[in-house]
Backbone bond lengths (Angstrom), bond angles and torsions (degrees), N, CA, C in turn:
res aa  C-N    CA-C-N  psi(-1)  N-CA   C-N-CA  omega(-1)  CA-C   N-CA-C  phi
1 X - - - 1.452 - - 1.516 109.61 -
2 X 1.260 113.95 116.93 1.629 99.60 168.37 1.023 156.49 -86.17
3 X 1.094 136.43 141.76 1.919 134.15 -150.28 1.599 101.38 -57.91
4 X 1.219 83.92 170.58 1.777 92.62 -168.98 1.443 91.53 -166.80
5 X 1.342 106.77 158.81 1.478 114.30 -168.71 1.404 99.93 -97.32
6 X 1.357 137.89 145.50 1.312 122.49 159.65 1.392 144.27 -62.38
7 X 1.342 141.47 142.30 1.509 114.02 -119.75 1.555 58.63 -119.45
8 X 1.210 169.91 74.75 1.572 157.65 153.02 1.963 73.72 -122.74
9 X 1.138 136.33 -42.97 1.343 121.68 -168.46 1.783 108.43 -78.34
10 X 1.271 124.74 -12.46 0.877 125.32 173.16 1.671 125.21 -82.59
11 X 1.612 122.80 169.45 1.275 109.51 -157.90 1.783 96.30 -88.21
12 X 0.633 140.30 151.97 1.777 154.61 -158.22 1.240 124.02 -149.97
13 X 1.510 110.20 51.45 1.779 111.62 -164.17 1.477 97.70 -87.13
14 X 1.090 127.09 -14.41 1.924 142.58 -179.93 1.471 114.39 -87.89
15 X 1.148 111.88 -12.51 1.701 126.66 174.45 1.339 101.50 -78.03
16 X 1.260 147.83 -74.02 1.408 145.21 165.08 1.599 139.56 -76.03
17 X 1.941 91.32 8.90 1.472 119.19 179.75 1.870 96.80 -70.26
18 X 1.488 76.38 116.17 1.871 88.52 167.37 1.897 122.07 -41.28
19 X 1.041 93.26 -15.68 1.416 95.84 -165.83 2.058 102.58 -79.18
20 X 1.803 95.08 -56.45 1.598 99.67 162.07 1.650 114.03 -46.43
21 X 1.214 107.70 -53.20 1.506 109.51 -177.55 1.784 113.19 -55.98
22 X 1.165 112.87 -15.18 1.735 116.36 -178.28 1.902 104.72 -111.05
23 X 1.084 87.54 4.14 1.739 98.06 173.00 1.531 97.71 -97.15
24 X 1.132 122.05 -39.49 1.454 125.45 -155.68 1.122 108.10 -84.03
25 X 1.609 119.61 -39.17 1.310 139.23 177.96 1.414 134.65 -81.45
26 X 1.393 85.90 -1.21 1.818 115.60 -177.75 1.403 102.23 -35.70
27 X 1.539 123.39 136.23 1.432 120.85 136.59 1.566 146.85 -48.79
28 X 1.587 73.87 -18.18 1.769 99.70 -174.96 2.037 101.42 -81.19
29 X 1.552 108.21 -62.43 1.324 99.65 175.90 1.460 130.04 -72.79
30 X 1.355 113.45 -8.96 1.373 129.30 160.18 1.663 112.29 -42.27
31 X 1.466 86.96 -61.46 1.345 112.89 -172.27 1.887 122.26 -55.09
32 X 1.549 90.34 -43.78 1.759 108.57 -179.64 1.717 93.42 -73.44
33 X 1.362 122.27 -37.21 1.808 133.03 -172.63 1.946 96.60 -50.98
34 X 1.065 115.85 -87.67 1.209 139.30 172.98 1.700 127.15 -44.88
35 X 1.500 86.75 -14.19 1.859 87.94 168.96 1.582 136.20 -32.87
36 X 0.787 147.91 102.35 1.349 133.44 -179.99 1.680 106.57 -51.40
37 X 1.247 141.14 -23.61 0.968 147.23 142.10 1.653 120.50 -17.01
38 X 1.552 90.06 -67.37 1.321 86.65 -177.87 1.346 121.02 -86.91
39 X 1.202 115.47 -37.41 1.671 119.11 152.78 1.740 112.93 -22.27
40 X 1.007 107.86 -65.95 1.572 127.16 156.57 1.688 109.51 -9.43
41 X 1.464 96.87 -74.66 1.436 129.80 176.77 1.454 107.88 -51.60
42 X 1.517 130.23 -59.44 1.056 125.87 -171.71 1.263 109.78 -55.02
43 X 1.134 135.11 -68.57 1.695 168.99 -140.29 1.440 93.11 -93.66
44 X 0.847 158.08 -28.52 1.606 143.62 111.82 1.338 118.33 55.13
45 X 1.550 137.19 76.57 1.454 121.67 -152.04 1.652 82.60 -70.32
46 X 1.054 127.23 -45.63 2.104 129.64 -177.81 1.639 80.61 -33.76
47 X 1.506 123.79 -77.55 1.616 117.22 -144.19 1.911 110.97 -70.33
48 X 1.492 108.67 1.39 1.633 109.06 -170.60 1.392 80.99 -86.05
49 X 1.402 115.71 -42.41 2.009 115.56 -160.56 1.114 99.89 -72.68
50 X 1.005 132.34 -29.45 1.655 121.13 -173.03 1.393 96.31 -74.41
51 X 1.596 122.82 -62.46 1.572 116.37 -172.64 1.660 137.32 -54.14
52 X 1.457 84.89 -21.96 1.780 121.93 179.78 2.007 94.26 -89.27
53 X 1.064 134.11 -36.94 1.304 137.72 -162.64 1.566 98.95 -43.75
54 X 1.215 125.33 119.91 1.785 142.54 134.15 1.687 100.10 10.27
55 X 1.572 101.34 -76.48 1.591 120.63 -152.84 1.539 102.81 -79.61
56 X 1.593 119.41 -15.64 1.894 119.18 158.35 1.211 98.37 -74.05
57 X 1.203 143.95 -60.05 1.501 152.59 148.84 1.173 122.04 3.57
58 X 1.134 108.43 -53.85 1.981 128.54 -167.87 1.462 95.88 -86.13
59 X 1.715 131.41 -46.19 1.087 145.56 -166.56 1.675 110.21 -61.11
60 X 1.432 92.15 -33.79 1.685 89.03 -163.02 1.116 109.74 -111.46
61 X 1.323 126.78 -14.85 1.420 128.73 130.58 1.708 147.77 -72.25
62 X 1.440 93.71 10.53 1.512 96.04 177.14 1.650 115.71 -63.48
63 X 1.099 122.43 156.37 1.697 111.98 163.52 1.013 132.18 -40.20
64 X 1.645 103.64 -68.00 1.320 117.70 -174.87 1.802 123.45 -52.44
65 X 1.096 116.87 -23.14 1.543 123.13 171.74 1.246 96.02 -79.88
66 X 1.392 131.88 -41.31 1.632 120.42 167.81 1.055 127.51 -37.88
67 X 1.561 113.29 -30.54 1.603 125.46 -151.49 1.372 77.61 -107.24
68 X 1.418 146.20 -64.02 1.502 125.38 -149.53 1.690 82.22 -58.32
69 X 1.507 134.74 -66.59 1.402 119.67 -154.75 1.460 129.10 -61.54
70 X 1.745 106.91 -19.65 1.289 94.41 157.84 1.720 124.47 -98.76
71 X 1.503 108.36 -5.41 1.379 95.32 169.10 1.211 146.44 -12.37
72 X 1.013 122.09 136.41 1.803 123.84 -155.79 1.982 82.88 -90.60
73 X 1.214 109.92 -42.06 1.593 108.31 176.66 1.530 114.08 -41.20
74 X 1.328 117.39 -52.78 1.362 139.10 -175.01 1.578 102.73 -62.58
75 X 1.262 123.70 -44.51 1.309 114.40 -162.98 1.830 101.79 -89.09
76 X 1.218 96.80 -32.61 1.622 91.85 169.33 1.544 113.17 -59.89
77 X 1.424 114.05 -35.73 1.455 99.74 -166.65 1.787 101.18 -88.12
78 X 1.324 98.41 14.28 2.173 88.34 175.96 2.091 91.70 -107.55
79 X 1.246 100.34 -24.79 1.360 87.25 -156.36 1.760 103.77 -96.59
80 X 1.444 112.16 -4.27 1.562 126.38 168.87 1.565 105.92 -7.48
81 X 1.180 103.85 142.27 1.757 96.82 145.75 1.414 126.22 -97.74
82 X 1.175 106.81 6.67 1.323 121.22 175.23 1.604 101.02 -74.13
83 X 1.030 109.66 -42.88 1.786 127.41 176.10 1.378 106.88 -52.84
84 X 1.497 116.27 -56.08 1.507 131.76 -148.56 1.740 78.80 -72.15
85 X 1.572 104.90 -56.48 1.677 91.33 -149.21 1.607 108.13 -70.78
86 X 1.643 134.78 19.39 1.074 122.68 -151.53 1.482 85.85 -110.67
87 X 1.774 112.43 -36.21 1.520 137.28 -163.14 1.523 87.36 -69.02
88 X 1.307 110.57 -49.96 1.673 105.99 -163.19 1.377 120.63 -117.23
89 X 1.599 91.94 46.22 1.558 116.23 -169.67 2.019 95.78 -81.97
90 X 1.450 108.16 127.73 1.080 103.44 -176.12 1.381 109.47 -83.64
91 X 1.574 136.54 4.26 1.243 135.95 144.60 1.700 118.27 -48.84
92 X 1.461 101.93 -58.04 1.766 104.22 164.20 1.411 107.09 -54.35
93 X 1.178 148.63 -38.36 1.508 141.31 -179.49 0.908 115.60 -60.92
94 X 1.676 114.20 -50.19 1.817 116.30 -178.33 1.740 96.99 -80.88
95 X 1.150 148.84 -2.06 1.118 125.23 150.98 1.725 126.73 -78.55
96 X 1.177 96.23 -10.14 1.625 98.50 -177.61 1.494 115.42 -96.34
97 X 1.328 101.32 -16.34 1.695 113.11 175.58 1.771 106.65 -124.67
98 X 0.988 85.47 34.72 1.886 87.15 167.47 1.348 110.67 -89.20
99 X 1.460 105.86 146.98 1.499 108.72 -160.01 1.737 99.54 -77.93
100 X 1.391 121.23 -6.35 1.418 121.02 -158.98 1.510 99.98 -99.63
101 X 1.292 112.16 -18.30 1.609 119.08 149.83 1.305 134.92 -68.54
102 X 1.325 106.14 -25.44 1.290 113.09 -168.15 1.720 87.68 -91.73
103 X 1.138 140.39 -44.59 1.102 129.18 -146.57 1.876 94.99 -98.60
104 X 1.209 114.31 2.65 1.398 112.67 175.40 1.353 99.99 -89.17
105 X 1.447 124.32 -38.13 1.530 133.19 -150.80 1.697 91.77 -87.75
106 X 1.782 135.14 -21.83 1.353 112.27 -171.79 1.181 63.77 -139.45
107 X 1.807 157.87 75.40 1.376 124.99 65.65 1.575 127.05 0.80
108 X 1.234 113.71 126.87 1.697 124.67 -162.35 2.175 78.53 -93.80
109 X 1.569 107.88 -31.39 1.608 99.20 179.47 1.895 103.44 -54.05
110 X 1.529 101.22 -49.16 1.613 89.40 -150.60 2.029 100.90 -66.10
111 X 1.456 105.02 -27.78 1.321 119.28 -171.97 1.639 115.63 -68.21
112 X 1.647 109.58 -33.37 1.369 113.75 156.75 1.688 117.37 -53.38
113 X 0.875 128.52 -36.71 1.798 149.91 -134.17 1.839 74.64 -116.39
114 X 1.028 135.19 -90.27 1.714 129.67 -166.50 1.456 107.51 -39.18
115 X 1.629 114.26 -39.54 1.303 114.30 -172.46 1.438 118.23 -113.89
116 X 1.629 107.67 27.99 1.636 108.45 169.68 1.463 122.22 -69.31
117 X 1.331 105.75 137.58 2.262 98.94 -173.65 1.362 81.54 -73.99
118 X 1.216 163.66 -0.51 1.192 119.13 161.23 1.879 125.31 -77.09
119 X 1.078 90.17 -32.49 1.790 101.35 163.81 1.319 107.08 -46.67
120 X 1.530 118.78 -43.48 1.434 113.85 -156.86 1.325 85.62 -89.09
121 X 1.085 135.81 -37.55 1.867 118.63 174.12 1.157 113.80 -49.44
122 X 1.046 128.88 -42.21 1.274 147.21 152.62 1.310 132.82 -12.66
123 X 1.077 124.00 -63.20 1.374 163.63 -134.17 1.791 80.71 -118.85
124 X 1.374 107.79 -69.60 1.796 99.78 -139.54 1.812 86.05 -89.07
125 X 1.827 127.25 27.32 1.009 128.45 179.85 1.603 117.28 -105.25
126 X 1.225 76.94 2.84 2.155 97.36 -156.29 2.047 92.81 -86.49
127 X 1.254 95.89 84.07 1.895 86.43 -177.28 1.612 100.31 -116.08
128 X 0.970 119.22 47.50 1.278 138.44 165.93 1.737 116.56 -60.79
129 X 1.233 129.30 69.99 1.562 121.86 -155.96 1.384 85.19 -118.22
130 X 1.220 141.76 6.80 1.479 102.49 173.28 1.531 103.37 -149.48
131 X 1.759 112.15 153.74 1.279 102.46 179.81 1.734 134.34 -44.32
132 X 1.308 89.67 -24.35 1.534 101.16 -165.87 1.632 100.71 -69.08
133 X 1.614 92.89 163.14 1.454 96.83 178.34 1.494 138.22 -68.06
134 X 1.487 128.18 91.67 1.406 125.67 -138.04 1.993 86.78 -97.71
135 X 1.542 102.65 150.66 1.386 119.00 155.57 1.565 127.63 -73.67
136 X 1.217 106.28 -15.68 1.415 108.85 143.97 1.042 154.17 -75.41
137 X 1.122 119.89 -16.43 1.561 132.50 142.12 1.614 117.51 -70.76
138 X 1.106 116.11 6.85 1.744 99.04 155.49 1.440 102.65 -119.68
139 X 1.395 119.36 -20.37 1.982 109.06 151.36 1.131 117.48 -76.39
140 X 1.813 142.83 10.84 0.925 96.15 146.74 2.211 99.53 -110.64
141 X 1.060 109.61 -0.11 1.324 90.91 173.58 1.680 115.30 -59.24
142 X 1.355 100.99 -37.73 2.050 111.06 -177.74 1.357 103.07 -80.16
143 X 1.365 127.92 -4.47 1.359 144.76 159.19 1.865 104.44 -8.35
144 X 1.306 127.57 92.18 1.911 107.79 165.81 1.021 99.97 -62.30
145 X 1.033 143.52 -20.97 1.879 136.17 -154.32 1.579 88.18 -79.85
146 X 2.090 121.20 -58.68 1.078 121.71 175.50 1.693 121.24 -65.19
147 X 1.607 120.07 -11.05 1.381 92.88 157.41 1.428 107.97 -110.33
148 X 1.175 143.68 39.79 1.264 152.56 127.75 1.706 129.14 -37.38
149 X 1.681 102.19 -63.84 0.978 126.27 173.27 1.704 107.45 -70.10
150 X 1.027 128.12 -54.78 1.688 127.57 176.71 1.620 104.28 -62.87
151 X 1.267 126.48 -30.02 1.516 120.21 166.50 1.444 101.06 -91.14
152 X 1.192 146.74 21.66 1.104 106.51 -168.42 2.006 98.87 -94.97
153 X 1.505 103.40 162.48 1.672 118.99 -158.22 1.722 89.21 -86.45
154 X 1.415 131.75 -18.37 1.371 111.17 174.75 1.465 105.24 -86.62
155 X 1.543 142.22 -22.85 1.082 139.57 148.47 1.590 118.67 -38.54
156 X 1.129 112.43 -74.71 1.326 120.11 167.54 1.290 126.93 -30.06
157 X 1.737 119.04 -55.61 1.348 133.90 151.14 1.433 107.13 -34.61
158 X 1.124 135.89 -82.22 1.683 142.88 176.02 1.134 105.35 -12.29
159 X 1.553 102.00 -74.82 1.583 99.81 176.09 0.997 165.07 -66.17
160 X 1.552 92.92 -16.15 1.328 121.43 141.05 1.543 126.31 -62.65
161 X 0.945 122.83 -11.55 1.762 114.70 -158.65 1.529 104.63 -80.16
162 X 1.463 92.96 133.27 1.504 103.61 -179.34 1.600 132.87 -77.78
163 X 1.818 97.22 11.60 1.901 103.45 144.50 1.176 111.05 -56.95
164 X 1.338 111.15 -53.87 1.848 124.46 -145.50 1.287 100.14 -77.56
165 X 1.738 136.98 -4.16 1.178 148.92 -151.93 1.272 89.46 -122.66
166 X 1.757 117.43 -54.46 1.610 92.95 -164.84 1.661 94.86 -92.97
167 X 1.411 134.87 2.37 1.869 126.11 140.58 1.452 103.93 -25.39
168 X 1.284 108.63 -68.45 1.739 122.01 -130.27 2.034 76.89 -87.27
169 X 1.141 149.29 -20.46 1.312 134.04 -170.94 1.730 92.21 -116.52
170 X 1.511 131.71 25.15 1.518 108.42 -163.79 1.762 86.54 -71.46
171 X 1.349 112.96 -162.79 1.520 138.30 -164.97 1.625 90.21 -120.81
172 X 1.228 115.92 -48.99 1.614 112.60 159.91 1.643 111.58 -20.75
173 X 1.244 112.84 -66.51 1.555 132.78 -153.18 1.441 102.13 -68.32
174 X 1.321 96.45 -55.84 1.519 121.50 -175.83 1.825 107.61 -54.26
175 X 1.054 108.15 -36.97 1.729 131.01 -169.04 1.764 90.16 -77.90
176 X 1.337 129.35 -57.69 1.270 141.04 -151.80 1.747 101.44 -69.25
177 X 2.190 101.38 -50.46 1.575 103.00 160.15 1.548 117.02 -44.62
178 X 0.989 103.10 -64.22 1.988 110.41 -148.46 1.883 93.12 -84.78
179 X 1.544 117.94 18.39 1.333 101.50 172.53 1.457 116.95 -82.67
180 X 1.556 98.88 146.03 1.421 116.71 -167.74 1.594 124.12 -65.85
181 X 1.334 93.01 -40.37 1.866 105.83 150.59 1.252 123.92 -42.58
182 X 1.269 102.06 -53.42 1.776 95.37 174.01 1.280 126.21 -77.09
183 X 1.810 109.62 -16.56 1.275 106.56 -172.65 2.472 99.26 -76.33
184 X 1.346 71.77 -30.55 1.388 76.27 -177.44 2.046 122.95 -60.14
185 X 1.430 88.31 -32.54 1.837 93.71 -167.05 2.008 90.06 -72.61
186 X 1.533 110.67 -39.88 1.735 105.39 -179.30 1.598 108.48 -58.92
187 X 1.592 120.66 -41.58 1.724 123.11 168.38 0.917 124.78 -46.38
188 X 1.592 121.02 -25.80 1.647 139.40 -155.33 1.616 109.36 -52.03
189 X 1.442 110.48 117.78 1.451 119.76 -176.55 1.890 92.35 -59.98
190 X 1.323 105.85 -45.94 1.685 108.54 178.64 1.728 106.84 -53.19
191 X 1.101 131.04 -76.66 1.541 122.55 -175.34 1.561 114.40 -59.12
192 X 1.442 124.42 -3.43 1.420 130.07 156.45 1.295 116.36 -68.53
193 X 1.128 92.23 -41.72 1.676 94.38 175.99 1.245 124.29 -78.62
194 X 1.442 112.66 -43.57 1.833 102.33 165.09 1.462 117.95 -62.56
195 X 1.371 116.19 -30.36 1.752 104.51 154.28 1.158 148.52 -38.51
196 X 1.359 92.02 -40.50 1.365 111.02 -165.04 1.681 103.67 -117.28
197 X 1.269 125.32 -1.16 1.537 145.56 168.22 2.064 97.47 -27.40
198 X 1.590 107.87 136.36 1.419 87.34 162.05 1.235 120.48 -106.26
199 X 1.272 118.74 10.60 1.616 130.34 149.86 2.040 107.30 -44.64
200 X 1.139 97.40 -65.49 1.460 109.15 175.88 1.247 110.55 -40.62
201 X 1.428 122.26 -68.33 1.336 130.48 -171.27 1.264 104.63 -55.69
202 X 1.457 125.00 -42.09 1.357 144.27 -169.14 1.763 101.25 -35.77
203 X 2.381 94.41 -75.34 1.283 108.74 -175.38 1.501 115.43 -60.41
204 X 1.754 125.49 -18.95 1.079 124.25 176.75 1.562 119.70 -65.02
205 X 1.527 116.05 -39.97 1.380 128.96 175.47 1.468 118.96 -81.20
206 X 1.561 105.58 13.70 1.369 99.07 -154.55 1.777 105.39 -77.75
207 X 1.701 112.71 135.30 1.767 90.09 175.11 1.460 115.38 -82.96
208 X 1.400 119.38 19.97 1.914 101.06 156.76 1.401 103.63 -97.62
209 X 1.406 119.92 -5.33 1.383 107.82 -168.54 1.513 96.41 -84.87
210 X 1.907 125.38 -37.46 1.470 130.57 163.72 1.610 112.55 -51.82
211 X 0.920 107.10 -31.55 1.610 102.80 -173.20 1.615 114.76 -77.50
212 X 1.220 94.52 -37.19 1.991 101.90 178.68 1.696 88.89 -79.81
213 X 1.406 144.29 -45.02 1.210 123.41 -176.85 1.548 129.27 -66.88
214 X 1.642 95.13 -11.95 1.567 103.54 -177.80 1.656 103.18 -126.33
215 X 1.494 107.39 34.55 1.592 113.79 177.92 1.642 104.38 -72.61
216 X 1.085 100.72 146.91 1.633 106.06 -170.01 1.727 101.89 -74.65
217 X 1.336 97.27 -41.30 1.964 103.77 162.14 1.420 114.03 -29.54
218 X 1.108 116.26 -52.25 1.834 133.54 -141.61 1.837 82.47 -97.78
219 X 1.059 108.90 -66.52 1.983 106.68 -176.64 1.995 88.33 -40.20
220 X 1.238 129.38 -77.48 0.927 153.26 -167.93 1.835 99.54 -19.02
221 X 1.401 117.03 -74.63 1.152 133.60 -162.97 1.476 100.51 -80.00
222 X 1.445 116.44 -26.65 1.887 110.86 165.91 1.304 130.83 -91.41
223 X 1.607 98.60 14.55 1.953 113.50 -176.10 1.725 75.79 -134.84
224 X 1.381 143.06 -4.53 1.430 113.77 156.74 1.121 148.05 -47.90
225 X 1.517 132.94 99.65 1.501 129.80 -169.44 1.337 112.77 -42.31
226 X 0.765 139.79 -30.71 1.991 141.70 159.38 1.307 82.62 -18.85
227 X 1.519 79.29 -88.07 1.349 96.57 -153.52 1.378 130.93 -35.05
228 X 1.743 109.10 -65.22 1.623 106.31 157.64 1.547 135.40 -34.95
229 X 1.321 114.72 -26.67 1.376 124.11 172.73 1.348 115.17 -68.87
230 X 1.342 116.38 -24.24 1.760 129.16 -170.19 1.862 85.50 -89.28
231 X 1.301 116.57 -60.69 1.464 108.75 -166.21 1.616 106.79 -70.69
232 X 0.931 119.24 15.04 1.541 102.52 167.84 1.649 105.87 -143.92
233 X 1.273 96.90 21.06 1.835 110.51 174.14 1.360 110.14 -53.81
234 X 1.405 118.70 129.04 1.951 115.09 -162.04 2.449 84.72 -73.06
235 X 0.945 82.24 -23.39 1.903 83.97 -177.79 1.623 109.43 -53.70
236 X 1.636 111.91 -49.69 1.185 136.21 -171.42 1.777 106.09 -50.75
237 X 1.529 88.31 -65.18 1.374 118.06 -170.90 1.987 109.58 -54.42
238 X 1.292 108.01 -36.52 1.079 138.79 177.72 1.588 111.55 -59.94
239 X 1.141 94.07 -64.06 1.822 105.78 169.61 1.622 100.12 -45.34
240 X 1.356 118.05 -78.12 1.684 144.02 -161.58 1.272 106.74 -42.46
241 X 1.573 105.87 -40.41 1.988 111.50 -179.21 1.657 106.95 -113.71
242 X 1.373 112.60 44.47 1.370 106.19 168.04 1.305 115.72 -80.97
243 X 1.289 112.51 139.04 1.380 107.81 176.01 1.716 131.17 -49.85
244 X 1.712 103.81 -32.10 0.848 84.25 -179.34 1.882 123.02 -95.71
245 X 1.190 93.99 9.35 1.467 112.99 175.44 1.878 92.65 -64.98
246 X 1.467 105.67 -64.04 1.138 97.29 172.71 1.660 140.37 -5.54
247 X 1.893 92.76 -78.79 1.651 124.94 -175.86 1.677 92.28 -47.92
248 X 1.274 120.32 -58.79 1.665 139.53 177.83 1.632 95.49 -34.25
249 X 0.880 122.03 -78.97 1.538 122.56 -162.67 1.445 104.98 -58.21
250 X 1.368 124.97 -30.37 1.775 137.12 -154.06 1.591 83.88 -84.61
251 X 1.383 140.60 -38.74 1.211 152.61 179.70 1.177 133.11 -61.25
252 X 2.051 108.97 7.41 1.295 107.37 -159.82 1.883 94.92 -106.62
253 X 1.386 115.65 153.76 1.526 118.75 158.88 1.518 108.31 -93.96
254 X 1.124 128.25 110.91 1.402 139.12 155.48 1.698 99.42 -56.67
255 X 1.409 117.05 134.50 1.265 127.29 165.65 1.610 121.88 -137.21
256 X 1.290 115.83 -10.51 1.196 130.91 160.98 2.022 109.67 -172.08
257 X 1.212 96.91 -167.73 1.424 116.78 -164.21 1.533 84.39 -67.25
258 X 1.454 123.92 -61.76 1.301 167.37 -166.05 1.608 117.99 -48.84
259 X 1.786 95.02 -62.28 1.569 106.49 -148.12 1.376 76.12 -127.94
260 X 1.226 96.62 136.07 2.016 105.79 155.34 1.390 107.55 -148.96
261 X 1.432 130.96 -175.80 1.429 150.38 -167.18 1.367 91.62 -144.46
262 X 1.505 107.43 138.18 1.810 106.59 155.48 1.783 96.60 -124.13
263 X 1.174 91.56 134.42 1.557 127.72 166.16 2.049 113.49 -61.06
């Protein structure tokens, strides 16, 4: 498995960004949550047998998955100092307390833009409560209020601003990629070895682990029309392509394959 930095050290202005918080709170995913559909789905005598199944049973008690998790390999590669110094790399510090963050994150632009009434029309327009196909979800996708807010020039400004530009190019970031610690914990003769462990291979080849993946239960409950009805719910779909889910994702710093920061 590969290391990853812990994202509580990273900057997280989208974690308590109203916008996630009105994604979360959606009527729409409320709505897909509470389905009788999926209730349906859960309660599944197919999905109790699979979880109840002997051969999930056998799987998760075999040894050998014991041994990759207690591996002495495994615990070296969490408790590394190669790890420690990457976590408490004072390059990650000066990116989290850089003043060019701070002054992006209480921008009065980005704080206008979180707290525009047209967002909140927005927001308190979303009455999307049921799976079925509602006419409100194509007033508010054709929403002007909602392309207001996606055009709007203090958004645009934000994203443009040349803090958030010299963030995304600091030498910090750049330092945090090309660090030698990290290049070292991905080299690790120790995380080679839990890769390549034949315990691993063991539980990978295992035939109860083929048998619960090719249980006629499990085909059963993933070709269930419930179910398909939930994954192509215009509510679902609705959530997945929100705009502001969008802005959220457009907000992220890539810093490796591995390690990233979200903004």
């Amino acid at each position: 498995m590969p290391p990853t930095v812990d994202k509580t050290i990273c900057l997280t202005v989208v974690k308590e960004s109203p916008s996630i918080t009105a994604v979360n709170k959606s009527p729409c995913l409320t709505a897909v949550k509470k389905s009788p559909r999926l209730t349906a789905v859960k309660k599944s005598p197919c999905l109790t047998a699979v979880n109840k199944s002997p051969c999930l049973t056998a799987v998760n008690k075999i040894p050998c998955l014991t041994a990759v998790n207690k591996s002495p390999c495994l615990t070296a590669v969490n408790k590394s100092p190669c790890l420690t110094a990457v976590n408490k790399s004072p390059c990650l510090t000066a990116v989290k307390k850089s003043p060019s963050i701070t002054a992006v994150n209480k921008s009065p632009r980005l704080t206008a833009v979180k707290k525009s009434p047209r967002l909140t029309e927005v927001k308190k327009s979303l009455s999307l409560t049921k799976i079925k196909k509602s006419p409100n979800l194509t007033a508010v996708n054709k929403s002007p209020c909602l392309s207001a807010v996606n055009k709007s020039p203090r958004l645009t400004a934000v994203k443009k601003r040349p803090r958030l530009t010299a963030v995304k190019k600091s030498p910090c970031i750049t330092a945090v990629k090309k660090s030698l610690s990290l290049t070292k914990i991905k080299k690790s003769s120790n995380l080679t070895a839990v890769n390549k462990s034949p315990c691993l291979t063991a539980v990978n080849k295992s035939p109860c682990l083929t048998a619960v993946n090719k249980s006629p239960c499990l085909t059963a409950v993933k070709k269930s029309l419930s179910l398909t009805k939930i994954t192509k719910s215009p509510n679902l779909t609705a959530v997945n392509k929100s705009p502001r889910l969008t802005i959220i994702k457009k907000l992220t710093i890539e810093t490796s394959g591995d390690v990233y920061c979200v903004l």
